[in-house]
C-alpha positions in Angstrom: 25.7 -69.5 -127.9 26.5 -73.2 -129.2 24.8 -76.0 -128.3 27.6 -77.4 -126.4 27.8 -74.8 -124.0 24.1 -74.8 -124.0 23.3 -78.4 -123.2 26.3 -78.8 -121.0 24.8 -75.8 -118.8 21.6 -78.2 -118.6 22.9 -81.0 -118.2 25.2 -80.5 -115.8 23.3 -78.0 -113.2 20.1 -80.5 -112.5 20.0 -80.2 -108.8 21.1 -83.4 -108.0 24.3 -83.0 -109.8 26.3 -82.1 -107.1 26.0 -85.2 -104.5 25.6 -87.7 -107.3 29.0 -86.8 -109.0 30.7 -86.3 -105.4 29.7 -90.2 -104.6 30.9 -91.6 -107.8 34.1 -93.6 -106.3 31.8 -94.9 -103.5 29.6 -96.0 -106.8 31.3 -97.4 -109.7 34.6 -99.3 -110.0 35.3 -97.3 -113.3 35.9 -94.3 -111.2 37.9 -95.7 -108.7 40.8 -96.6 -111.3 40.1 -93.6 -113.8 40.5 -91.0 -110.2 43.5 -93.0 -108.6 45.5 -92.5 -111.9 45.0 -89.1 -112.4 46.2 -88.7 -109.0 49.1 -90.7 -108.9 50.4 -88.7 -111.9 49.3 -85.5 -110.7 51.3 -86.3 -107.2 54.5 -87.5 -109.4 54.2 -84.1 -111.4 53.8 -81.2 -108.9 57.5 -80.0 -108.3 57.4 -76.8 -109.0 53.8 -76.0 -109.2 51.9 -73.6 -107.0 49.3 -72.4 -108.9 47.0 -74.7 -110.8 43.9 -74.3 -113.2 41.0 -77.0 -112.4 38.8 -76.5 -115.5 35.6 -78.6 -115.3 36.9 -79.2 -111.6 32.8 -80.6 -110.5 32.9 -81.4 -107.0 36.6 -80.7 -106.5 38.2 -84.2 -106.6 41.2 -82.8 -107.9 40.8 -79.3 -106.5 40.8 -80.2 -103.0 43.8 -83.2 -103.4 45.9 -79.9 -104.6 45.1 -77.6 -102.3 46.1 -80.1 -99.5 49.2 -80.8 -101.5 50.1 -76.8 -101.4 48.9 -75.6 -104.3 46.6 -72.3 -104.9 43.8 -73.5 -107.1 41.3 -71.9 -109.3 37.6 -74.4 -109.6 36.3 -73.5 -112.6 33.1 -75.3 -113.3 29.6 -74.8 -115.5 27.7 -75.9 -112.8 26.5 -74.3 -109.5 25.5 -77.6 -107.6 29.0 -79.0 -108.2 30.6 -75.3 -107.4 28.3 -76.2 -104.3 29.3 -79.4 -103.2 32.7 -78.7 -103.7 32.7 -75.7 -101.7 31.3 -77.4 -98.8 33.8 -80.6 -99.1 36.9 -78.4 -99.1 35.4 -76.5 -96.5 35.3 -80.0 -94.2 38.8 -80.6 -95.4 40.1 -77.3 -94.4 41.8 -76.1 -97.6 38.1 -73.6 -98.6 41.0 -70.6 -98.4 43.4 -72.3 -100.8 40.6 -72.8 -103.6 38.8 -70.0 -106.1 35.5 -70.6 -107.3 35.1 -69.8 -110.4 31.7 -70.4 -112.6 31.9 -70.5 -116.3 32.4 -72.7 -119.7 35.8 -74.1 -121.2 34.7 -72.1 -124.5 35.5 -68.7 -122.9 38.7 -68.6 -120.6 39.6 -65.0 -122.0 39.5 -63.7 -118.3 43.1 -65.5 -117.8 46.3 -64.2 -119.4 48.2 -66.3 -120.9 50.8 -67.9 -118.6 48.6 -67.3 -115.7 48.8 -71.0 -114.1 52.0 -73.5 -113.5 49.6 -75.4 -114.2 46.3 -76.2 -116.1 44.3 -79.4 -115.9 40.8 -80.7 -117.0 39.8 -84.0 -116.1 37.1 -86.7 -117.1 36.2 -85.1 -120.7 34.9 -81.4 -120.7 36.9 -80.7 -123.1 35.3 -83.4 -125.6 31.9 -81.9 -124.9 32.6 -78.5 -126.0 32.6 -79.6 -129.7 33.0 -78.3 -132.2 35.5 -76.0 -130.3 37.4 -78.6 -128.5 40.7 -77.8 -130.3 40.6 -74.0 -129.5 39.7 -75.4 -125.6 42.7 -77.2 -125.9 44.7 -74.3 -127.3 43.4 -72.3 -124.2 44.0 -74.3 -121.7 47.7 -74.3 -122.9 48.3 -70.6 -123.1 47.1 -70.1 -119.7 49.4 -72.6 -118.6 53.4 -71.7 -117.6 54.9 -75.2 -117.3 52.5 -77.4 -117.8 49.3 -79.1 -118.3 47.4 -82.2 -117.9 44.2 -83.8 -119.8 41.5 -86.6 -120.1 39.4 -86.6 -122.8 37.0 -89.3 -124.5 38.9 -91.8 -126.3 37.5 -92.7 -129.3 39.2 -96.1 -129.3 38.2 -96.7 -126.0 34.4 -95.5 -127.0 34.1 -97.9 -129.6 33.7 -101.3 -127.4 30.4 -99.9 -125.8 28.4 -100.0 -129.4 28.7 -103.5 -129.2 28.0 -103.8 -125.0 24.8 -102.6 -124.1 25.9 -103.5 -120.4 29.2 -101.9 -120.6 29.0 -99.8 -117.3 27.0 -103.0 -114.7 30.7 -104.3 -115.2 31.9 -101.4 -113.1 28.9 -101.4 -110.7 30.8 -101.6 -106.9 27.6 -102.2 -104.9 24.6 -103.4 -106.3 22.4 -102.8 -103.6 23.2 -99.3 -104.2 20.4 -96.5 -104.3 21.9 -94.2 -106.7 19.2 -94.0 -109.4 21.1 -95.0 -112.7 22.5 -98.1 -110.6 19.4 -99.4 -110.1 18.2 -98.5 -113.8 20.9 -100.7 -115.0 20.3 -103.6 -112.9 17.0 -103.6 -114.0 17.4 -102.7 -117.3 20.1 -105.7 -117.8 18.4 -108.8 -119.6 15.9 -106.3 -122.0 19.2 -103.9 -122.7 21.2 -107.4 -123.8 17.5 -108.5 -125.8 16.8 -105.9 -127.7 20.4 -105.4 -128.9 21.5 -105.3 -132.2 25.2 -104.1 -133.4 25.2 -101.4 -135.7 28.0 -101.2 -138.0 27.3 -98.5 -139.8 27.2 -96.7 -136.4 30.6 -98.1 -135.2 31.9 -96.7 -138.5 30.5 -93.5 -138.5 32.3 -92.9 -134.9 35.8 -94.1 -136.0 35.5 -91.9 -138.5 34.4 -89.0 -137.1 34.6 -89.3 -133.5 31.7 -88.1 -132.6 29.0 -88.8 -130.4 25.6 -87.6 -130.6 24.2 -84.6 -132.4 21.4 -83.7 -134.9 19.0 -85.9 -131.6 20.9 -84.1 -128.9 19.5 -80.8 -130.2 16.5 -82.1 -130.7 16.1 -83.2 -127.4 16.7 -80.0 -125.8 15.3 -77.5 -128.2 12.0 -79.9 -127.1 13.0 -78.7 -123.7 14.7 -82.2 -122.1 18.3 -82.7 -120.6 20.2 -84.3 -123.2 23.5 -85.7 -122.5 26.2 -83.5 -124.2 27.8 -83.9 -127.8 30.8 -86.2 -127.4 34.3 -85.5 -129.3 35.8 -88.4 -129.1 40.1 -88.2 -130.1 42.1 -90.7 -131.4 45.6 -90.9 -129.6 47.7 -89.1 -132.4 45.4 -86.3 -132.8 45.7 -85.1 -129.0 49.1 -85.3 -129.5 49.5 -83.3 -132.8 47.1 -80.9 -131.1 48.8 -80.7 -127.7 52.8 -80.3 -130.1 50.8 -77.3 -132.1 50.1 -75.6 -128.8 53.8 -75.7 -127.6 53.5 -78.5 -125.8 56.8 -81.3 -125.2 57.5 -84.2 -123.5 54.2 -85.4 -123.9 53.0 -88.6 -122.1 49.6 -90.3 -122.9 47.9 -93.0 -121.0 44.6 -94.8 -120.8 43.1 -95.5 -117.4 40.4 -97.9 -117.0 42.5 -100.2 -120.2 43.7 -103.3 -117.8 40.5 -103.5 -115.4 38.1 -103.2 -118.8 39.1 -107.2 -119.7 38.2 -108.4 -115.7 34.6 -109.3 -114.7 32.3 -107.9 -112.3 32.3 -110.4 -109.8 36.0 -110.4 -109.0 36.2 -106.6 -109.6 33.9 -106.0 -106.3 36.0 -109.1 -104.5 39.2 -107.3 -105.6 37.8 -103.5 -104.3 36.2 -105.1 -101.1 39.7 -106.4 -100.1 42.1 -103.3 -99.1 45.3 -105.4 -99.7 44.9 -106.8 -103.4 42.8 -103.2 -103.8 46.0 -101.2 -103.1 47.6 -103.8 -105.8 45.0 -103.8 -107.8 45.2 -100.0 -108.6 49.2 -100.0 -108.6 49.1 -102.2 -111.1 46.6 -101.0 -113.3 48.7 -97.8 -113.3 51.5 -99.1 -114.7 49.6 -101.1 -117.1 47.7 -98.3 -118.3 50.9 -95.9 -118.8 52.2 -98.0 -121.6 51.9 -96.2 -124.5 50.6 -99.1 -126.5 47.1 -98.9 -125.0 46.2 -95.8 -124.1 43.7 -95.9 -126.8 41.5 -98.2 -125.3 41.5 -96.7 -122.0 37.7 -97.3 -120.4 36.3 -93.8 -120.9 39.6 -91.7 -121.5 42.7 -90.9 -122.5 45.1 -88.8 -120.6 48.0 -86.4 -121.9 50.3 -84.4 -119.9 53.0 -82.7 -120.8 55.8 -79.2 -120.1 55.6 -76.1 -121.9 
């Protein structure tokens, strides 16, 4: 078995998995704008669609928004506390009959003939942390597909920024009075992570180079027995959408949610999500700023792809 799959499986099924991912939008800003774009283009895109692959669907953000919208949807996920949680929230939201729970990893989808979905989505990176497989994910994910499919993965453009921002995500922090555990490790952490910084170049290279994220320490790390976060692939623009045209894929569109709100402090981004009206503007606008095709690079955590087959 590869490490990805291996340290994904860890990662991802610590207990608490579950409720902390299901809380996310109620937690960080980041999420807020990343969710309500993928949203807003899966709502624009679903003529036609009645049956939809969710892979890496966690606690059924996306799972559960389709199902309400119609659709027949198949949640297939690596971990059980998020198969969990997302049971019981589409349970309270009445669409549990419309959804199949599925458990399993990206690398292995050869339980689903090909054409087997409208549609095939996997948001918020999975795919990046199945490298070094990521391109036969990709390739997967489109031959189970019928019409079309729908991606975010890491940018590696977008990545970059954080090696020189130790305090990249307290930008995106909604409440800080919060209880979630990594909040408060990053409000405490703030002044020492900023002190003991110092920008590694050789680093910054090494990832716009290779795109990748972790690795030799990773392994480490678990093979000692902790929870490592998983190997990152990190793609460039182009390369998604060389890889997505090999597959079959046209019409493709790319965007990168999370690129507008990334140059706007934290102060005003809680004033702007505390206020419903300029919230509602807020996120309108950062849509149609992030689907211009000259940024989706440096979306805040990822770049999205969707396109017909």
């Amino acid at each position: 078995m590869d490490y990805s799959r291996k340290i994904a499986e860890r990662l991802w099924n610590q207990p608490d998995k579950g409720e902390l991912e299901s809380r996310r939008e109620e937690t960080y800003i980041d999420d807020i704008i990343q969710k309500d774009h993928i949203e807003r283009r899966l709502l624009e895109n679903l003529e036609g669609i009645e049956t939809v692959f969710d892979g890496g669907a966690g606690c059924g953000r996306f799972s559960i928004l389709l199902a309400k919208r119609g659709c027949r949807v198949t949640h297939f996920d690596i971990s059980q506390p998020m198969i969990d949680k997302a049971k019981a929230l589409a349970e309270a939201e009445g669409v549990a009959d419309r959804i199949t729970f599925a458990r399993g990893a990206l690398e292995d989808l050869s339980g689903y003939a090909d054409g087997a979905f409208d549609m095939a989505v996997s948001f918020d990176a999975p795919v990046s942390y199945t490298y070094p497989n990521q391109e036969r994910v990709v390739g997967e994910l489109a031959r189970i597909a019928k019409k079309r499919i729908m991606l975010s993965v890491s940018s590696r453009l977008g990545s970059l920024p954080y090696l020189a921002n130790p305090i990249q995500k307290n930008q995106f922090i909604l409440d800080g009075r919060s209880r979630d555990p990594f909040v408060k490790w990053l409000i405490a952490n703030r002044e020492k992570a900023v002190r003991d910084f110092t920008f590694d170049r050789r680093g910054a290279e090494k990832l716009l180079s290779d795109g990748l994220m972790g690795g030799e320490a990773e392994i480490a790390e678990y093979e000692r027995g902790g929870t490592p976060w998983c190997i990152t692939y990190t793609f460039m623009p182009d390369e998604l959408e060389a890889l997505l045209r090999r597959f079959g894929v046209k019409n493709i569109q790319m965007s990168g949610p999370g690129a507008y709100a990334r140059t706007v402090p934290n102060e005003v981004l809680v004033k702007i999500m505390n206020d419903p009206r300029q919230k509602a503007d807020f996120l309108a606008f950062c849509y149609r700023f992030d689907s211009d095709p000259h940024v989706c690079g440096m979306g805040k955590d990822n770049l999205f792809a969707m396109g017909d087959l």
